[in-house]
ZAMIGU-576396 format. One record per residue (C-alpha): y, x, z. Coordinates in steps of 0.001 Angstrom, whole numbers, m for minus. Each point is the difference from the previous one (the first is absolute). Example, Ala and Ser with C-alpha at 12.3 -4.5 7.8 and 13.67 -1.06 7.14 Angstrom:
// ZAMIGU-576396
<pt c2="m4500" c1="12300" c3="7800"/>
<pt c2="3440" c1="1370" c3="m660"/>
***
This chain:
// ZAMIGU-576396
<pt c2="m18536" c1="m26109" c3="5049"/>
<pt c2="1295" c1="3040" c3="m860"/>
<pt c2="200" c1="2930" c3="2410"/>
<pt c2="1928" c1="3357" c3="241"/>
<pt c2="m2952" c1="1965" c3="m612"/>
<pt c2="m674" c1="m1988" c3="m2904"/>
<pt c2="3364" c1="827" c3="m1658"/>
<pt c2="m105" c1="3764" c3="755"/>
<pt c2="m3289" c1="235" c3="m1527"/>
<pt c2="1466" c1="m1408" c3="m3277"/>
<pt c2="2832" c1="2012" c3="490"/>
<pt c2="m1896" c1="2822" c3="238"/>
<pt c2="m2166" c1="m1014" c3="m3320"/>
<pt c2="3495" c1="613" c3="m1982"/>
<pt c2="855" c1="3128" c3="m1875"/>
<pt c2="3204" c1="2022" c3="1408"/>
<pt c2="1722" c1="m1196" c3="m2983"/>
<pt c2="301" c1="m3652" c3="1222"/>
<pt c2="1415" c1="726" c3="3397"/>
<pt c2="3934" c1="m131" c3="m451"/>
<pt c2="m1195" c1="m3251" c3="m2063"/>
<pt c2="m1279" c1="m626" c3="2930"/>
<pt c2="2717" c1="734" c3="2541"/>
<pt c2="2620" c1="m2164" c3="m1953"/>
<pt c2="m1990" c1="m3069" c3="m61"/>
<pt c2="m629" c1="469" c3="4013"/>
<pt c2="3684" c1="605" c3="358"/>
<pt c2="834" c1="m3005" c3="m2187"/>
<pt c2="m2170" c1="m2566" c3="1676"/>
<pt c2="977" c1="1494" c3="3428"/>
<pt c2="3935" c1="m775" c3="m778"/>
<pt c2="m1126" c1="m3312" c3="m1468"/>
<pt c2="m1092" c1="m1434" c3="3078"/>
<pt c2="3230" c1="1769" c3="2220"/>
<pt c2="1804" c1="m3284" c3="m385"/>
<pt c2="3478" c1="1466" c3="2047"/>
<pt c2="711" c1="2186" c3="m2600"/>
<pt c2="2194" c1="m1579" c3="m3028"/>
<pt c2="m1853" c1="499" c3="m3524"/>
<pt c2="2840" c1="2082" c3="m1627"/>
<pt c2="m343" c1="2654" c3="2831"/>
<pt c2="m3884" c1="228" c3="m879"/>
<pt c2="399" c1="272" c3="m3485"/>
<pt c2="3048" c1="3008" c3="108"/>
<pt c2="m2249" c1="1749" c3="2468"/>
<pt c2="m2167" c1="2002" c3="m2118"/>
<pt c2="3239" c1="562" c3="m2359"/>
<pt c2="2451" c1="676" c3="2522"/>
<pt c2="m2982" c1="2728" c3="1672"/>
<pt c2="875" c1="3134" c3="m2523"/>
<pt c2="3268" c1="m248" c3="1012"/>
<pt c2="m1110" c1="m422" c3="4017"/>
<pt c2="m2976" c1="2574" c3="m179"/>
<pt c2="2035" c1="3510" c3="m542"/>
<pt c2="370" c1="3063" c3="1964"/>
<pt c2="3450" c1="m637" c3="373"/>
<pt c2="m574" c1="m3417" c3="1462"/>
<pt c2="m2262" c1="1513" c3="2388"/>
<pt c2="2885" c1="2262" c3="778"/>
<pt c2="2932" c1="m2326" c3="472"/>
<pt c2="m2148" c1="m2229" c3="2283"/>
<pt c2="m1919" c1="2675" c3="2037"/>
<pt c2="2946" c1="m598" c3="2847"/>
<pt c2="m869" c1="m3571" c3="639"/>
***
């Protein structure tokens, strides 16, 4: 069985270089198992995101 401390201590074992690697696979199999949330909305998430993630965003929003 595999534990949590077993996975941060491989985690840890990785250079710095790997970890956005890293962080897209975890956000990819995390959305793979949200089964609520209609595949086309998963896959224009990341692509859709520069247009999301802005200052002015932020701005228009900060009312809410």
């Amino acid at each position: 069985m595999i534990t949590m401390n077993h996975l941060v201590n491989k985690i840890e074992s990785l250079p710095p270089e790997c970890f956005q690697e890293l962080m897209d696979f975890i956000e990819y199999l995390r959305l793979k198992y949200i089964k609520s949330i209609p595949e086309t909305m998963i896959l224009s998430e990341k692509s859709l995101a520069e247009y999301w993630d802005t200052p002015e965003e932020d701005e228009a929003w900060a009312d809410l």
